[in-house]
Backbone as a printed PyTorch tensor [residue, N CA C, xyz], in Angstrom:
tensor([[[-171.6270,  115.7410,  -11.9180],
         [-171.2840,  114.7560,  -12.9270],
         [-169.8130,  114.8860,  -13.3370]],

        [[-169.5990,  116.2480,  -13.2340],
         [-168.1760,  116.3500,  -13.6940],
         [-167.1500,  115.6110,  -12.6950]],

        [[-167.4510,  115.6240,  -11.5620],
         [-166.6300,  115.4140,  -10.3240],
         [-166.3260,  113.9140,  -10.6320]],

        [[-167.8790,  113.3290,  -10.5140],
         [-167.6880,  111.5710,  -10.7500],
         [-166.6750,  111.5590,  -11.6540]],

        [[-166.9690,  111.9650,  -12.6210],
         [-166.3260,  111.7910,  -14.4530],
         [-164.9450,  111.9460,  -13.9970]],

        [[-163.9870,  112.7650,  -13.2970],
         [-162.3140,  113.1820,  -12.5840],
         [-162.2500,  111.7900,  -11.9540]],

        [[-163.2850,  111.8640,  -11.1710],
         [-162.9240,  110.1450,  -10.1220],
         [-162.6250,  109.1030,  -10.7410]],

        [[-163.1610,  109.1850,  -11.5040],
         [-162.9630,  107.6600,  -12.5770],
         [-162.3390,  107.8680,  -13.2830]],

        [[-162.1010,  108.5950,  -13.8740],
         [-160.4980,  108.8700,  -14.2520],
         [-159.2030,  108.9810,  -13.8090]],

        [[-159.1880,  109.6770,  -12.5760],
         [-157.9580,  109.5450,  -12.1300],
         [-157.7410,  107.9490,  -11.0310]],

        [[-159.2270,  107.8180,  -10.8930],
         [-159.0670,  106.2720,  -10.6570],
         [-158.1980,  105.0400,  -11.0330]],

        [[-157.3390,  104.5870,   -9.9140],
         [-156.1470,  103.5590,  -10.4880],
         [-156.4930,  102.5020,  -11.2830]],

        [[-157.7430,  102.1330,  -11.2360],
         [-157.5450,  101.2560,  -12.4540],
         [-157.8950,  101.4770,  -13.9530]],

        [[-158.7990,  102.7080,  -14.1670],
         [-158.4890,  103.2200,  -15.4300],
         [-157.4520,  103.4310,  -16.1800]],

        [[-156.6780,  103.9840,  -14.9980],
         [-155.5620,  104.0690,  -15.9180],
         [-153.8670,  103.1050,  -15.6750]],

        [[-154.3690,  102.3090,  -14.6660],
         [-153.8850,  100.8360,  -14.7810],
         [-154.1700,  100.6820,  -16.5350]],

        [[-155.2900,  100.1410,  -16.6400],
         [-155.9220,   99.4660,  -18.0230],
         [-155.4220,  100.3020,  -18.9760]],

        [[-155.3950,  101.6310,  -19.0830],
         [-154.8060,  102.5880,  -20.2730],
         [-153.1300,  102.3310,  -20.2380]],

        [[-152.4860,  102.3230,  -19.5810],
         [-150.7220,  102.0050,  -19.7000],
         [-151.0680,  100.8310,  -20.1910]],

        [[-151.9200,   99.9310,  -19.6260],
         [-151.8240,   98.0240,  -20.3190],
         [-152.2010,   97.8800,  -21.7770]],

        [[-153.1860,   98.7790,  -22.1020],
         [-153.3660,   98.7390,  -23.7980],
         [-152.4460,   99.3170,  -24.4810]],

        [[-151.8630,  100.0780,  -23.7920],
         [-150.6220,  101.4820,  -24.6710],
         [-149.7880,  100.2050,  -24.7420]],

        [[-149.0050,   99.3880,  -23.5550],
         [-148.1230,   98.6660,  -23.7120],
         [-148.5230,   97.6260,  -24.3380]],

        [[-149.7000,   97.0860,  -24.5470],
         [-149.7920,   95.5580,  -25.7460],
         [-150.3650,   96.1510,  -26.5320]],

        [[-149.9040,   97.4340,  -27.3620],
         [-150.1160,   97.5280,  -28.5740],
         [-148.6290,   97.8690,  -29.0660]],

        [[-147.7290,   98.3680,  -28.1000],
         [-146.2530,   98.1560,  -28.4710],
         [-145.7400,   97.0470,  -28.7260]],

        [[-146.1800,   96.0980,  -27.5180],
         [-145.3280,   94.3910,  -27.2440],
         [-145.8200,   94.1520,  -28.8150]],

        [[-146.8770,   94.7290,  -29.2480],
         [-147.9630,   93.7170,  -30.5320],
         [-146.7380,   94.0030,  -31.9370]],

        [[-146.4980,   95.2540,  -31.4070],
         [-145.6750,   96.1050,  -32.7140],
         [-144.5380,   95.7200,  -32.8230]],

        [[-143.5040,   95.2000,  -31.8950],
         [-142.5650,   94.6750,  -31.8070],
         [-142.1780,   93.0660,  -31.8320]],

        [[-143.0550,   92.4770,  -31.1800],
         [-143.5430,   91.2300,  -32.1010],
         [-143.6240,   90.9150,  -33.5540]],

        [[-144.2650,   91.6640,  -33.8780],
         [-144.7950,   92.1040,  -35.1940],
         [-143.2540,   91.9280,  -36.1390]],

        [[-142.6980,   92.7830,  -35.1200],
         [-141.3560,   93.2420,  -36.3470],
         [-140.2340,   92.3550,  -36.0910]],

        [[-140.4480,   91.5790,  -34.9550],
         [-139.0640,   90.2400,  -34.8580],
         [-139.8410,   89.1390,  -35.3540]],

        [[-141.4390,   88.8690,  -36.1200],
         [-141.3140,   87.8520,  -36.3230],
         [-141.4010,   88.1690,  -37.8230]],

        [[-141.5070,   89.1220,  -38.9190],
         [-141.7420,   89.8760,  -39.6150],
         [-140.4180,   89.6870,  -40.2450]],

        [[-139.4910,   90.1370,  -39.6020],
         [-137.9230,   90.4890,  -39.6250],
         [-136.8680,   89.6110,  -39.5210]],

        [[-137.1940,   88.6350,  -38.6250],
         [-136.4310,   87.3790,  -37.8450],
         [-136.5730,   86.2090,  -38.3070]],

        [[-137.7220,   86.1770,  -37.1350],
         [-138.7260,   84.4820,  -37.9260],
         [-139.0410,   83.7990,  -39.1620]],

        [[-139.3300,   84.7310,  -39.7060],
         [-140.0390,   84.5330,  -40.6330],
         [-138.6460,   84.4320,  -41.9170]],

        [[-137.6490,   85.3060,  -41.7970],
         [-136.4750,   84.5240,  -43.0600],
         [-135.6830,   83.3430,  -42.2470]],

        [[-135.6380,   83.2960,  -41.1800],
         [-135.1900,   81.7150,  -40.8630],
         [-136.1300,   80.6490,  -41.2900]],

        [[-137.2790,   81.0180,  -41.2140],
         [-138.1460,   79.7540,  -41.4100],
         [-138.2350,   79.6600,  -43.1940]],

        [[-137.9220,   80.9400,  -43.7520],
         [-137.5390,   80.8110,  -45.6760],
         [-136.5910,   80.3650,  -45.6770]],

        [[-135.4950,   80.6930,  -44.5700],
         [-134.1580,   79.5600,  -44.9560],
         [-134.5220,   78.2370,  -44.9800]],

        [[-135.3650,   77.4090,  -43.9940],
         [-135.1450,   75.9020,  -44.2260],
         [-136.7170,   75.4200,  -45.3290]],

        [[-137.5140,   76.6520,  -45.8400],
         [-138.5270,   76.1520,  -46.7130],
         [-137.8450,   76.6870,  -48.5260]],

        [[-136.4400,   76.2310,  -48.3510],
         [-135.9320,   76.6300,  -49.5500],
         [-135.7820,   78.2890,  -50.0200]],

        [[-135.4980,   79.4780,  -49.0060],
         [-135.3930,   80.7990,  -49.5880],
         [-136.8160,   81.0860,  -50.1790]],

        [[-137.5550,   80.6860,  -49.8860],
         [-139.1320,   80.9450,  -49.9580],
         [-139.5200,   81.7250,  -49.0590]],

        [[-140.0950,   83.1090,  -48.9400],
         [-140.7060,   83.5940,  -48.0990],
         [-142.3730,   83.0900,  -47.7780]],

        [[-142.1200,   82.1620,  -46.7410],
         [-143.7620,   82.4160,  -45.8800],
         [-145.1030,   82.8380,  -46.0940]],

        [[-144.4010,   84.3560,  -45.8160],
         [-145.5040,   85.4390,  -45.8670],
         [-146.0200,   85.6330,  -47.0090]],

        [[-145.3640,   85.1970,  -48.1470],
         [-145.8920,   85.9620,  -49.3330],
         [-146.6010,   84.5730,  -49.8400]],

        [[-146.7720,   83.2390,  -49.6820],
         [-147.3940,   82.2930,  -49.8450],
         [-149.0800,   82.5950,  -50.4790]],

        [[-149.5480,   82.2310,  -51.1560],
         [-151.3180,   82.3500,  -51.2910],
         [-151.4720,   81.0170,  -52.1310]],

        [[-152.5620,   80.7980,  -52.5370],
         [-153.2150,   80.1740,  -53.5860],
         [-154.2090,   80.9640,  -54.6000]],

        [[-153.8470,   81.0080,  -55.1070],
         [-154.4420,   81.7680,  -56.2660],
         [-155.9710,   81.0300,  -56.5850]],

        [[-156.8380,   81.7210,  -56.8470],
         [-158.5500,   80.9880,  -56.9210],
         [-158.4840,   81.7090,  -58.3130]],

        [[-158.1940,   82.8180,  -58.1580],
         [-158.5120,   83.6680,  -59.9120],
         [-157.4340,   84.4210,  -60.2640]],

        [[-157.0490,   84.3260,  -61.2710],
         [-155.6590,   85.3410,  -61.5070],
         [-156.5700,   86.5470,  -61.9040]],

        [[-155.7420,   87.8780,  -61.9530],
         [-155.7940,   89.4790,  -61.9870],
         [-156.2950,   88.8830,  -63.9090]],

        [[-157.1390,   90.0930,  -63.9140],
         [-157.3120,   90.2460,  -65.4130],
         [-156.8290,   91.9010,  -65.8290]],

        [[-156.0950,   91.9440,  -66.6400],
         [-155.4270,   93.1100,  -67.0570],
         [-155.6850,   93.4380,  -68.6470]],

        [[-156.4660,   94.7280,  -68.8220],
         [-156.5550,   95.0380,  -69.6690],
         [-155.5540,   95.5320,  -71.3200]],

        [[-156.1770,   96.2760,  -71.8400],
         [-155.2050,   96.0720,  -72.8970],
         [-154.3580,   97.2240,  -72.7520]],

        [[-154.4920,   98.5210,  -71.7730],
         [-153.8650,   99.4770,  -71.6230],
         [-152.2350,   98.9970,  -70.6970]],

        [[-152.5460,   97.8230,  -69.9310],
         [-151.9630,   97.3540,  -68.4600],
         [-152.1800,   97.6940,  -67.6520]],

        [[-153.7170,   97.4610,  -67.3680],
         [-154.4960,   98.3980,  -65.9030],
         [-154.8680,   97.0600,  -65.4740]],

        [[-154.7050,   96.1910,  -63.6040],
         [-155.8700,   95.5610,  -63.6090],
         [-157.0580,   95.7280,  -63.4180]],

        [[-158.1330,   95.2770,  -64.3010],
         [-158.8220,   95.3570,  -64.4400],
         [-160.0250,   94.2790,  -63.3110]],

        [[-159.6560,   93.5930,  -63.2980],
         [-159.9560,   93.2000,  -62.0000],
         [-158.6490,   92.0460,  -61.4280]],

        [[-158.8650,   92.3530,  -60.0210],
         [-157.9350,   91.6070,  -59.1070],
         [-157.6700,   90.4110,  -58.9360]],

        [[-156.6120,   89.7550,  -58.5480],
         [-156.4320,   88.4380,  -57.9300],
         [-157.4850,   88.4740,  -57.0390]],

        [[-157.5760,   87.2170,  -57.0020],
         [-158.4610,   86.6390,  -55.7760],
         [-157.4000,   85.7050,  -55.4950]],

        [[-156.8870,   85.2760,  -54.0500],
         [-155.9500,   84.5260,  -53.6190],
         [-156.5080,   84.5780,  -52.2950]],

        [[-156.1990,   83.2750,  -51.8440],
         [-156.2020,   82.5390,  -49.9000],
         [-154.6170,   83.1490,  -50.0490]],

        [[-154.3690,   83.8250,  -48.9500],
         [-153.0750,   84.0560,  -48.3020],
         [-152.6890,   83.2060,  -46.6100]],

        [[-152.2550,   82.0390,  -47.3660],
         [-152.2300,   81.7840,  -46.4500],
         [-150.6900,   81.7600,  -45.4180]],

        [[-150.3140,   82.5070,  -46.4540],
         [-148.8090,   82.5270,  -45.6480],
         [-148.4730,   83.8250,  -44.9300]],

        [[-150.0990,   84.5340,  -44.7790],
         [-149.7750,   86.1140,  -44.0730],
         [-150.5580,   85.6510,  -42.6490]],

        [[-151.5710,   84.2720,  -43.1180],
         [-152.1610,   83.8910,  -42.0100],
         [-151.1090,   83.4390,  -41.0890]],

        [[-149.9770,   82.7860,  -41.4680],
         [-149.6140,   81.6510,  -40.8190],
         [-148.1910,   82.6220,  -39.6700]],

        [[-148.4770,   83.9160,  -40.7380],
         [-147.7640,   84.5380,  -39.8580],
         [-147.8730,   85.5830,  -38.6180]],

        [[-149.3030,   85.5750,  -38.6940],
         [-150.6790,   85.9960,  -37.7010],
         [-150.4450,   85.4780,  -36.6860]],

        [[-150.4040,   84.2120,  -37.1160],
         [-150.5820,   82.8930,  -36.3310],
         [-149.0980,   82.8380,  -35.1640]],

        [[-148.0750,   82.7320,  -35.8030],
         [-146.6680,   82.6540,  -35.4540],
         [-147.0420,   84.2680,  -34.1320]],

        [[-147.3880,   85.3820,  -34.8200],
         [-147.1470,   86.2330,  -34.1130],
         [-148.2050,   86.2700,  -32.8670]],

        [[-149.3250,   85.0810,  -32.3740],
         [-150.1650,   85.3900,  -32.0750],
         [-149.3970,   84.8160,  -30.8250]],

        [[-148.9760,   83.3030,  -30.9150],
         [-147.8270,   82.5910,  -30.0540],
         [-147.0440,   83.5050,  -29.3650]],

        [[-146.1280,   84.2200,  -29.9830],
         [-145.0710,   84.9660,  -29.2450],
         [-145.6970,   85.8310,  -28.6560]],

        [[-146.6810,   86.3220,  -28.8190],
         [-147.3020,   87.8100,  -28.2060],
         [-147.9150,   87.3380,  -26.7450]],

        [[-149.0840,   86.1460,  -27.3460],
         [-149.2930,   85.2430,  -25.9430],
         [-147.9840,   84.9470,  -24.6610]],

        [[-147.0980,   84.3950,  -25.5010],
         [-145.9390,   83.8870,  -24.0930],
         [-145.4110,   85.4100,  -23.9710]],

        [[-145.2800,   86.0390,  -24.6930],
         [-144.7000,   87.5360,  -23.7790],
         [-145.6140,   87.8150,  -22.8160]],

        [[-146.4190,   87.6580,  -23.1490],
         [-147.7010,   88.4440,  -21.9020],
         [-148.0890,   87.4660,  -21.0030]],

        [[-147.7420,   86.2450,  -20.9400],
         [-147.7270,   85.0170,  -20.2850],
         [-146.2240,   85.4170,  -19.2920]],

        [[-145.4930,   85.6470,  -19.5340],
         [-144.0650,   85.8850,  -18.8580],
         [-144.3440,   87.2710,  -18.1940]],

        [[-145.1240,   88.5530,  -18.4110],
         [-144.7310,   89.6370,  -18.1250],
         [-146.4000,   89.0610,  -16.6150]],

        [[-147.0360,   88.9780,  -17.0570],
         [-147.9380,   88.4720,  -15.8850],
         [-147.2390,   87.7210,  -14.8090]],

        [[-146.6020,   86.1870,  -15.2120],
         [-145.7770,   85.7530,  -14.2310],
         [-144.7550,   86.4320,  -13.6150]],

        [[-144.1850,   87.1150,  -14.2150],
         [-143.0620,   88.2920,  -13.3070],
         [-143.9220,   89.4160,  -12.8590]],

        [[-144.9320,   89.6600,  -13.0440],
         [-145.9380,   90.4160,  -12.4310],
         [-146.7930,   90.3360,  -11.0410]],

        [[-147.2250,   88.6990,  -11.1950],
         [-147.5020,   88.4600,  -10.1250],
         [-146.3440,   87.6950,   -9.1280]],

        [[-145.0700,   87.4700,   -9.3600],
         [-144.2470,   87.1430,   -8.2580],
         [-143.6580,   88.7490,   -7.2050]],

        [[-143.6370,   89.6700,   -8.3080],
         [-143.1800,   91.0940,   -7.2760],
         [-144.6530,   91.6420,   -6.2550]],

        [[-146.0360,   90.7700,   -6.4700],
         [-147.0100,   91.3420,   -5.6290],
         [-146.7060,   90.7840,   -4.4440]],

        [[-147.1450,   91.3980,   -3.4510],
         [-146.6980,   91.0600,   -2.1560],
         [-147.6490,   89.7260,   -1.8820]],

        [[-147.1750,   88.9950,   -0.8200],
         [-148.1380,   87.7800,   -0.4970],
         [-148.4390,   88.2560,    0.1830]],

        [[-150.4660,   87.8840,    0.8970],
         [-150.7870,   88.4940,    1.7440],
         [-150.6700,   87.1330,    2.6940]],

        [[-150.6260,   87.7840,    3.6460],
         [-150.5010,   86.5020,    4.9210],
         [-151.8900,   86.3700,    5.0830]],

        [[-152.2480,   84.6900,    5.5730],
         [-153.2460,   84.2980,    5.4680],
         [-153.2180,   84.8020,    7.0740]],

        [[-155.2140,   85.0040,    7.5460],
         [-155.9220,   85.6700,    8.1120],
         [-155.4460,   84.9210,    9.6780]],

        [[-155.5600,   84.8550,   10.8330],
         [-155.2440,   84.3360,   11.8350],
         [-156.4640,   83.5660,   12.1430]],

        [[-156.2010,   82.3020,   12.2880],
         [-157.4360,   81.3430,   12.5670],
         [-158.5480,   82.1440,   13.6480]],

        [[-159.6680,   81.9420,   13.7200],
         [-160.6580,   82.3530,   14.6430],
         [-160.2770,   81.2480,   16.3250]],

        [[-160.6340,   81.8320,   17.3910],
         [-160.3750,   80.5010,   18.0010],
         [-161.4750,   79.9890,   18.4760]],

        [[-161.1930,   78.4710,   18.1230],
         [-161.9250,   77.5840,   18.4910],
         [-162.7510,   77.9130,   19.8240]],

        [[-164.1520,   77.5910,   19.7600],
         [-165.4900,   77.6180,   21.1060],
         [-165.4150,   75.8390,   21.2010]],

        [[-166.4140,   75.7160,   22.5160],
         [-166.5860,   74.3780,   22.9790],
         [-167.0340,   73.7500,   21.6540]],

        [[-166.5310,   72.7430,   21.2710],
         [-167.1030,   71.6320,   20.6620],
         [-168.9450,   71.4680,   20.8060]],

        [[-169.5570,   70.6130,   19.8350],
         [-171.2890,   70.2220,   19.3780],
         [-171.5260,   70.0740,   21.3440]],

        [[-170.5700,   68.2030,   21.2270],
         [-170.8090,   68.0030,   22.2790],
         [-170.7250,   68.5140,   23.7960]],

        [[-170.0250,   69.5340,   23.5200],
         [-170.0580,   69.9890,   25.2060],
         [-170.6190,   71.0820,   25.2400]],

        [[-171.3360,   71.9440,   24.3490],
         [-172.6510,   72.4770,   24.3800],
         [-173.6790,   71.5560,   25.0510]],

        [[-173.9600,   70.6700,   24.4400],
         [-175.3290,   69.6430,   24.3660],
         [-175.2040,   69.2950,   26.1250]],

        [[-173.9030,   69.2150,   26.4130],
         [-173.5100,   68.9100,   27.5530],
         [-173.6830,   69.6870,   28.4660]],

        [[-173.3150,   70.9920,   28.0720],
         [-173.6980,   71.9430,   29.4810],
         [-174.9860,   72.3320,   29.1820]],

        [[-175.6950,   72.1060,   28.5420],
         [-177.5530,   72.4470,   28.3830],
         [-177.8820,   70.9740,   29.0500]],

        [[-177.5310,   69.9540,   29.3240],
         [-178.0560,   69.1630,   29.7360],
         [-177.8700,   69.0590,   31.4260]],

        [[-176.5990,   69.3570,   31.6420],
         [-176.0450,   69.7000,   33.1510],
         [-177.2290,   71.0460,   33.6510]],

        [[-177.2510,   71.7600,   33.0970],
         [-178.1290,   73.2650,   33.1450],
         [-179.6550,   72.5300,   33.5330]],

        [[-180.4490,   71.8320,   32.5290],
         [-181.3700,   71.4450,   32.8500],
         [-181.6830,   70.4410,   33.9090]],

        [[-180.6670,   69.7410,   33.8770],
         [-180.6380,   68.1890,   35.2050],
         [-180.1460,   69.4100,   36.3910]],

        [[-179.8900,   70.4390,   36.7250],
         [-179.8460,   70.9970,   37.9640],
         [-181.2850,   71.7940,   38.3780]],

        [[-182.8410,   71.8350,   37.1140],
         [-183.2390,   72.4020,   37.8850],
         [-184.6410,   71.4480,   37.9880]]])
């Protein structure tokens, strides 16, 4: 069992698949931080110096006691952390859309197989079984 258990491990596509998660959880992290970092205050520049991300709708405001503790929380739709989910979900897609296409142009093409060659045709079977039989 142990032996199998080495095989499949050192097996290339295990750890194909382990470098591919290590690396789209980086691409994810770096995404993350140019659209976080980047995107996201250009797009507060033309929505008036408004940040995005920090967008919600408020359903219940925080209730705060008389010490200044809240006492219970906002309830808010955030929808401007969604929208930046969203933004980051795009860029992460076409990165990995681009790293596949440059992925699969360096695989080698395989040359297609060499035709089989062609035997007699239906009819000139039918033909020499009929010559075969009319000789005896």
């Amino acid at each position: 069992m142990l032996k199998e258990f080495k095989e499949f491990i050192t097996g290339g596509n295990v750890i194909e698949f382990a470098v591919a998660v290590i690396m789209a959880g980086a691409i994810g992290a770096v995404v993350k931080g140019f659209v976080s970092n980047i995107v996201m205050p250009i797009v507060g520049l033309f929505t008036g110096g408004v940040s995005l991300a920090d967008q919600k709708y408020v359903l219940s405001e925080a209730v705060i006691d008389a010490a200044g503790k809240v006492a219970t929380p906002e309830n808010a739709i955030t929808y401007g952390a969604w929208i930046d989910t969203i933004i980051n979900l795009i860029i992460v897609g076409f990165v990995m859309f681009m790293i596949v296409k440059a992925y699969n142009k360096t695989k080698k093409k395989e040359e297609p197989a060499p035709e089989a060659p062609k035997g007699p045709s239906q009819e000139d079977l039918l033909a020499e079984i009929r010559d075969l039989l009319a000789k005896k």
